[in-house]
C-alpha positions as CSV (number, residue, x, y, z in Angstrom):
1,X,37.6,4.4,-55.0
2,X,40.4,2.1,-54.8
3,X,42.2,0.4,-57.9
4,X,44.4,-1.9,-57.0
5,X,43.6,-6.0,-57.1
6,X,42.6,-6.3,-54.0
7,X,39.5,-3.7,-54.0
8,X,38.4,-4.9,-57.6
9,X,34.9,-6.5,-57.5
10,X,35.9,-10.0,-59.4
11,X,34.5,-13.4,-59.9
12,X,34.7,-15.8,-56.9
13,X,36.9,-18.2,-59.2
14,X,39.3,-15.0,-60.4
15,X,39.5,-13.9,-56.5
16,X,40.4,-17.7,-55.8
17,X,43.2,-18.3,-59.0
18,X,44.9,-15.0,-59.0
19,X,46.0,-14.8,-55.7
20,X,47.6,-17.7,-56.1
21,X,49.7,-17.0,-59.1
22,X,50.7,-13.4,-57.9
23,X,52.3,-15.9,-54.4
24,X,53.9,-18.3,-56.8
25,X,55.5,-15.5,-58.3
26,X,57.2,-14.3,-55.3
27,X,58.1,-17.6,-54.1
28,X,60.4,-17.8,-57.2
29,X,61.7,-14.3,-56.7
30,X,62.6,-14.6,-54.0
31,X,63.7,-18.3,-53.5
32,X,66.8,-18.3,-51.2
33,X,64.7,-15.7,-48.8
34,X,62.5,-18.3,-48.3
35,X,65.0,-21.4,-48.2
36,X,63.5,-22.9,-51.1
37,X,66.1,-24.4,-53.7
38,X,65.5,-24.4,-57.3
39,X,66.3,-26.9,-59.4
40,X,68.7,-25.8,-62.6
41,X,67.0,-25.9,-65.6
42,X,68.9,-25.6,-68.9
43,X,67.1,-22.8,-71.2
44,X,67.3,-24.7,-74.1
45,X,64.4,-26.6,-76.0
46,X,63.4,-29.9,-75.3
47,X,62.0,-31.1,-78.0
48,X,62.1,-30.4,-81.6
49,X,59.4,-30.7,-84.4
50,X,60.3,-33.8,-87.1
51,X,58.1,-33.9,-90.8
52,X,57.6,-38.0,-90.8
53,X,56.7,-36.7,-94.1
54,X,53.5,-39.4,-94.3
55,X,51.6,-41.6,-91.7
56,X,53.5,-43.4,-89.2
57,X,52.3,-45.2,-86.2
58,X,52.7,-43.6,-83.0
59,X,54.5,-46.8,-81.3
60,X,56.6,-47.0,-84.4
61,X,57.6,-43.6,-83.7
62,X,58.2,-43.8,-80.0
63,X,60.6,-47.0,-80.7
64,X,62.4,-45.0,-83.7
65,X,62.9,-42.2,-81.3
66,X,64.4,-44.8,-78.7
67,X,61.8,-43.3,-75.8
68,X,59.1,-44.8,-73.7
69,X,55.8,-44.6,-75.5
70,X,54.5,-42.7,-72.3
71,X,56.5,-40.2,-72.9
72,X,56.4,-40.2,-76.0
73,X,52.6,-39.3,-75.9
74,X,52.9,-36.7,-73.8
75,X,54.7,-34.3,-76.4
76,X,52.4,-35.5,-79.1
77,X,49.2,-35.8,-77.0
78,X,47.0,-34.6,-80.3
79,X,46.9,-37.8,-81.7
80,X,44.3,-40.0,-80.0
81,X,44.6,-42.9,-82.3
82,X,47.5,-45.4,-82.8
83,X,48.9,-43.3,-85.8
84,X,49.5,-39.8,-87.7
85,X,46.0,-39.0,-89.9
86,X,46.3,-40.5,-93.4
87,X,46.3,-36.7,-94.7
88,X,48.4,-35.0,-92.6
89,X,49.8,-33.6,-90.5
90,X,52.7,-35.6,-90.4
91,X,54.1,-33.1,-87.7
92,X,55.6,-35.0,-84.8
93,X,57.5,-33.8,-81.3
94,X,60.5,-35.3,-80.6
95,X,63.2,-34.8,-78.0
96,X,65.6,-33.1,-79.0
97,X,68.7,-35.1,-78.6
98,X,67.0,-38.0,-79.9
99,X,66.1,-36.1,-82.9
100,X,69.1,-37.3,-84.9
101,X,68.2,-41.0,-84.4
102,X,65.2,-40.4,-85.1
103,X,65.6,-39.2,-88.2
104,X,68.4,-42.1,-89.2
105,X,66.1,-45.0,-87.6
106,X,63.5,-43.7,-90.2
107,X,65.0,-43.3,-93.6
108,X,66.1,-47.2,-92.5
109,X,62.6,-47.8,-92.0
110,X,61.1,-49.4,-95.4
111,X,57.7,-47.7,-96.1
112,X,55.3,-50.4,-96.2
113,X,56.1,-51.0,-92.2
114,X,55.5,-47.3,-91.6
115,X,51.8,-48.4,-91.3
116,X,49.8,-51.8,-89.2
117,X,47.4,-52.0,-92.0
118,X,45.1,-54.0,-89.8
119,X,45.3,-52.3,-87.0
120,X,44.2,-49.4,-89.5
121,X,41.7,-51.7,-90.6
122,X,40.2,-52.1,-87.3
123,X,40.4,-48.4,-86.0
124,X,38.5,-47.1,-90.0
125,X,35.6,-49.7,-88.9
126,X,35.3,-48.5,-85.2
127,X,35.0,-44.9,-86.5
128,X,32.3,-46.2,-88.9
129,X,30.5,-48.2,-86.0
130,X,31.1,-44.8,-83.6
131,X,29.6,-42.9,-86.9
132,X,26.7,-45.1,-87.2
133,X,25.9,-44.9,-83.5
134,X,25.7,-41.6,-83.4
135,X,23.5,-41.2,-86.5
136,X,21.3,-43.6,-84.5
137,X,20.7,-41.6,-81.9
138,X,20.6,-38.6,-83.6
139,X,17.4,-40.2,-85.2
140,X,16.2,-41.8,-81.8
141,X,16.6,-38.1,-80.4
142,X,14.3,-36.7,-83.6
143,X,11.8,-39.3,-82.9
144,X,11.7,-38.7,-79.4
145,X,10.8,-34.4,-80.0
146,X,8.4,-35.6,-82.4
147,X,6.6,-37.6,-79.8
148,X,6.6,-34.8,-77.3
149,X,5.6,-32.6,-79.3
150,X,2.6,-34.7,-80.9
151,X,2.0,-35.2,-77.1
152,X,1.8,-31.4,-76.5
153,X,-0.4,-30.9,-79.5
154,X,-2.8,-33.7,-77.7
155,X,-2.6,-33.4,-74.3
156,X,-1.9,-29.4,-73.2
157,X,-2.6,-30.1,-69.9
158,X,0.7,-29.6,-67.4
159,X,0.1,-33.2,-66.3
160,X,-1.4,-36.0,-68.2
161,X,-3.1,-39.4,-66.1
162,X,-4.4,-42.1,-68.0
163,X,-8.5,-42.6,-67.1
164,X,-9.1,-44.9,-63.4
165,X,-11.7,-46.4,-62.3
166,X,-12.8,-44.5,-59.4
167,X,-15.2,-43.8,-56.8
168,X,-16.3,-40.7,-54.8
169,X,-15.4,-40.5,-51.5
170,X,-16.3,-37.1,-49.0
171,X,-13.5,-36.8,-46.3
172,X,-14.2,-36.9,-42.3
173,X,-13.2,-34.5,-40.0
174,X,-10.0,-35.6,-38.6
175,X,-9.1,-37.5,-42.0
176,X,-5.7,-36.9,-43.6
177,X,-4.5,-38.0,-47.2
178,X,-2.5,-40.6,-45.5
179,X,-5.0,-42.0,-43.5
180,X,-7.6,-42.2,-46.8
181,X,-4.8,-43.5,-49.0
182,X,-4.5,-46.3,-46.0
183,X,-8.1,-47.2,-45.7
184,X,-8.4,-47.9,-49.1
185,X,-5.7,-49.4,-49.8
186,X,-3.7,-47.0,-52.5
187,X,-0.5,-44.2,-51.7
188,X,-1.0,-40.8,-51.0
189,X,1.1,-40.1,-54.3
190,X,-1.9,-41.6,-56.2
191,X,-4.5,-39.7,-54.8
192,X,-2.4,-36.4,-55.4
193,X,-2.3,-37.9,-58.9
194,X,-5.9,-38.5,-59.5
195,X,-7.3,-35.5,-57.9
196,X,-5.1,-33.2,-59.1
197,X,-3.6,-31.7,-55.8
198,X,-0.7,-29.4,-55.2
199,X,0.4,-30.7,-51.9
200,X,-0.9,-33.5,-49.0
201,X,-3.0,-31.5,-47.0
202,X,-7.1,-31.8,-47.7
203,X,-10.0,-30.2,-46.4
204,X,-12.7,-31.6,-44.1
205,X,-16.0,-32.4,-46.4
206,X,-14.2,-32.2,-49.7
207,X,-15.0,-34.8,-52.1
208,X,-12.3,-37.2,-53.6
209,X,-11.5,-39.8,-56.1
210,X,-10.6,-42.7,-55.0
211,X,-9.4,-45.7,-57.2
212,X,-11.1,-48.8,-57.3
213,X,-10.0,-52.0,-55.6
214,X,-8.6,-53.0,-59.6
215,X,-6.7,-50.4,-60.2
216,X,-5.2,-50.5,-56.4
217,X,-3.9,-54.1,-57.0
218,X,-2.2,-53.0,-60.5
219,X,-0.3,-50.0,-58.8
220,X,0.9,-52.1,-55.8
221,X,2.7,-55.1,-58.3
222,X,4.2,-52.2,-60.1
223,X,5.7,-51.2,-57.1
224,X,6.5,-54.4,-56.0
225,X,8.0,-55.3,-59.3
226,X,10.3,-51.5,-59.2
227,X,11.5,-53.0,-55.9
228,X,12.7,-55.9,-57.0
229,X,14.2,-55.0,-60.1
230,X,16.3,-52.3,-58.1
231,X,17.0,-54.3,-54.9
232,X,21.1,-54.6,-54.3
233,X,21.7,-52.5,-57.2
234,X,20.6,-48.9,-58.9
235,X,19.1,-47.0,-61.6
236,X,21.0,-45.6,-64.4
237,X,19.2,-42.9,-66.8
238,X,20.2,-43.5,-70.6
239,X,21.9,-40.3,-71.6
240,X,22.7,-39.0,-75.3
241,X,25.1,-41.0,-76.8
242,X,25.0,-43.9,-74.8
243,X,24.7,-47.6,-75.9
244,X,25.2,-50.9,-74.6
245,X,28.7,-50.9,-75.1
246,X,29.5,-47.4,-73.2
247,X,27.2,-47.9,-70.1
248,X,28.7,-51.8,-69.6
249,X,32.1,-50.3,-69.7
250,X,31.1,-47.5,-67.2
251,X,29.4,-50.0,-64.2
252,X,32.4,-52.5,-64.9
253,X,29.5,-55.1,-66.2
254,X,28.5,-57.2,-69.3
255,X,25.8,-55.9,-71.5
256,X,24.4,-59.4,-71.4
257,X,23.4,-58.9,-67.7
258,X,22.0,-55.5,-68.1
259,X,19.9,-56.7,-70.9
260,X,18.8,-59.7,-68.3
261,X,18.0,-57.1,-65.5
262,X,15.9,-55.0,-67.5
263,X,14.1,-57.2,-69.5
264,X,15.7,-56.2,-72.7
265,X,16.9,-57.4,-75.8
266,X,21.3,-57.4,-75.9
267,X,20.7,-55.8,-79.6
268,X,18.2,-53.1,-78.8
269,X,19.1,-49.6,-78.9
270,X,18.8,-47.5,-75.8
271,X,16.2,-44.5,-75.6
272,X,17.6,-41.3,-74.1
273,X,15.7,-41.0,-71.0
274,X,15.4,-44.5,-70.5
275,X,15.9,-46.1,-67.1
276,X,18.2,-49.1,-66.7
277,X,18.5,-51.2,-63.1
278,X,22.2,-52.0,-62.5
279,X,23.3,-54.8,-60.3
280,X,26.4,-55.7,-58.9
281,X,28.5,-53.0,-60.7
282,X,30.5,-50.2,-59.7
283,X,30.1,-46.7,-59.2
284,X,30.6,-44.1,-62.0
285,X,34.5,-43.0,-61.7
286,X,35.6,-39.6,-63.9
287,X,39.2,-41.6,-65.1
288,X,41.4,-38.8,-64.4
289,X,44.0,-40.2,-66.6
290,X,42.5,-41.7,-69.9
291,X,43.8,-44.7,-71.2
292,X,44.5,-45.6,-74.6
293,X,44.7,-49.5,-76.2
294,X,48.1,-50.0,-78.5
295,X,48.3,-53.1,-80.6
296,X,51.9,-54.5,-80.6
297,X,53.7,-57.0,-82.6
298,X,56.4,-59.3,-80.7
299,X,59.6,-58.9,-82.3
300,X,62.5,-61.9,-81.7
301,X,63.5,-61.6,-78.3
302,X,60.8,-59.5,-77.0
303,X,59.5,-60.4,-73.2
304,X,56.8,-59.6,-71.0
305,X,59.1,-58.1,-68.7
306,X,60.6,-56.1,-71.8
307,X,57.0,-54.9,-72.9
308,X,55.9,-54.5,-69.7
309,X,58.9,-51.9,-68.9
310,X,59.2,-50.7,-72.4
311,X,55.3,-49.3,-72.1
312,X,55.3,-48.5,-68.3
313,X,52.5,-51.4,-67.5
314,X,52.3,-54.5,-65.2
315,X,53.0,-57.8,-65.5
316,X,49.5,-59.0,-64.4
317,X,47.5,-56.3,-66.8
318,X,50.0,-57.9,-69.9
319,X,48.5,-61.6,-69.1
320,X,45.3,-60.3,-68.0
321,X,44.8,-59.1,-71.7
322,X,47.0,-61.2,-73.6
323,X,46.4,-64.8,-71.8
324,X,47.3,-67.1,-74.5
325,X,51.0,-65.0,-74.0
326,X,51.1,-65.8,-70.5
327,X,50.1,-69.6,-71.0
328,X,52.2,-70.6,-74.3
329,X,55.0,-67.5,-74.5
330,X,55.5,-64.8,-77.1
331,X,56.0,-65.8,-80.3
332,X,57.8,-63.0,-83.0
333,X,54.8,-61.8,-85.4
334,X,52.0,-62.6,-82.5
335,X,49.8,-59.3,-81.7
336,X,49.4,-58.4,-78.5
337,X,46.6,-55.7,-76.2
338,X,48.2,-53.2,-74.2
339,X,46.5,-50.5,-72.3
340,X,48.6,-47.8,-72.0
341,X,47.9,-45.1,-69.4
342,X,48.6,-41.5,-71.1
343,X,49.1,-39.6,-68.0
344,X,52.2,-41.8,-66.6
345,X,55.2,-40.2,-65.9
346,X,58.3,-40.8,-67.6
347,X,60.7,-42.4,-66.9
């Protein structure tokens, strides 16, 4: 039997990949034979690793090191809040010809400005809100197997219907589920329900529970109430981890309005499992290049066409989340929002 690659019995995805790599390869090998021109690439490092020596804030950093904060998080992409941990670490990637600077800019630096308290503050408190959410739902998700499971201890059947009112009824020749479910006024899903049957078809003379007249009228205003809630809009089932804050952000709505669709409370925790209507908001979108919010204070002279250059953003998306700096100005000492795209490429 054969040995080589191409008569090895592989994975579809290793089949897929490896050719690939192994035609990369010879592109590169043999680049003038196949008129493609390489660019010249020094072999030399790029960047060099610094000891900040304590915690530092990552846009204090990227400004010491005199590069765009893009950038900037690209070589340190480890750090997904706005500074080094308070215990280290204090490892940080820096270019290497602006590794001298770097080092100069922050002996200059005085210590206490290494740090935005506040904005370390503010990120210590959403940790202990993210912290407290999930012990929430750690404990909704305990509750929730202890219900099933007292339900299993309870109920063993496969599937469990609440007692109807019903009355007997012996199908006709010629009758079909959906022409009984029509006649009296019910859905064919209900009778499957009720008389415990595995698919639509019935026999001729076999006898059937039907629901009462009562119980008809309660099934069709649930329905009709499902339909409204839903029209223009769709369902959205609660998964772990979620909250009203995470599921807002992901339909691009308020969690005042999804509280109002569904009849909820704004300050209720969500159930895993639980279905939620959603009007009027967008599709779920996989970001494929997360975003990150820095807090920035406006030094003398600074601009919004400075910041919006010095962080790679717009000059709308700068108002948009700073408006009282696109009414009155920037003012030196005044905080400002800015949502700073980690995958851009630098500049």
């Amino acid at each position: 039997m054969p040995t080589d690659y191409w008569s090895l019995s592989l994975p579809k995805e290793t089949e897929d990949y490896v050719p690939r790599l192994l035609a990369i390869a010879k592109l590169f090998a043999n680049a003038e034979q196949y008129g493609i021109r390489l660019q010249n690439i020094p072999n030399k490092p790029y960047c060099e690793i610094v000891n900040v020596g304590s915690q530092l804030d990552i846009d204090k950093a990227a400004e010491l090191a005199q590069t765009p904060l893009s950038q900037f998080l690209k070589l340190n992409p480890c750090f997904k809040k706005g500074s080094t941990a308070p215990d280290g670490p204090h490892r940080l990637l820096v270019p290497s010809h602006r590794v001298q600077s770097f080092k100069q800019n922050l002996a200059r630096l005085p210590f206490e400005e290494r740090v935005d308290q506040r904005q370390r503050d503010e990120e210590l408190l959403a940790e202990k809100i993210r912290q407290n959410e999930l012990l929430a739902q750690r404990m909704r998700d305990e509750e929730e197997r202890n219900e099933n499971q007292r339900r299993r201890e309870i109920i063993p059947a496969k599937h469990y219907f609440s007692p109807t009112p019903t009355q007997q009824y012996q199908v006709h020749r010629g009758e079909t589920l959906s022409t009984i479910a029509r006649n009296h006024d019910t859905t064919v899903d209900n009778l499957r329900q009720i008389n415990r049957l595995s698919k639509s078809s019935v026999n001729s003379g076999a006898y059937l529970k039907i629901p009462t007249s009562s119980h008809t009228a309660a099934i069709k205003q649930i329905s009709r109430t499902a339909n409204t809630k839903t029209s223009g809009g769709q369902v959205y089932v609660v998964k772990k981890g979620d909250t009203f804050f995470n599921v807002s952000k992901r339909f691009a709505v308020s969690r005042n309005s999804i509280a109002s669709w569904n009849n909820i409370s704004a300050n209720s925790n969500l159930r895993l499992g639980q279905k939620l209507v959603i009007k009027g908001g967008g599709q779920q979108v996989a970001s494929a290049s997360p975003t990150r919010l820095i807090r920035y204070t406006v030094k003398r002279g600074d601009s919004l066409m400075q910041l919006s250059r010095k962080f790679g953003v717009s000059l709308n998306d700068l108002r948009k989340y700073n408006p009282a700096a696109g009414s009155k100005g920037l003012r030196p000492g005044q905080n400002l929002k800015i949502l700073v795209d980690n995958a851009d490429r630098a500049t």
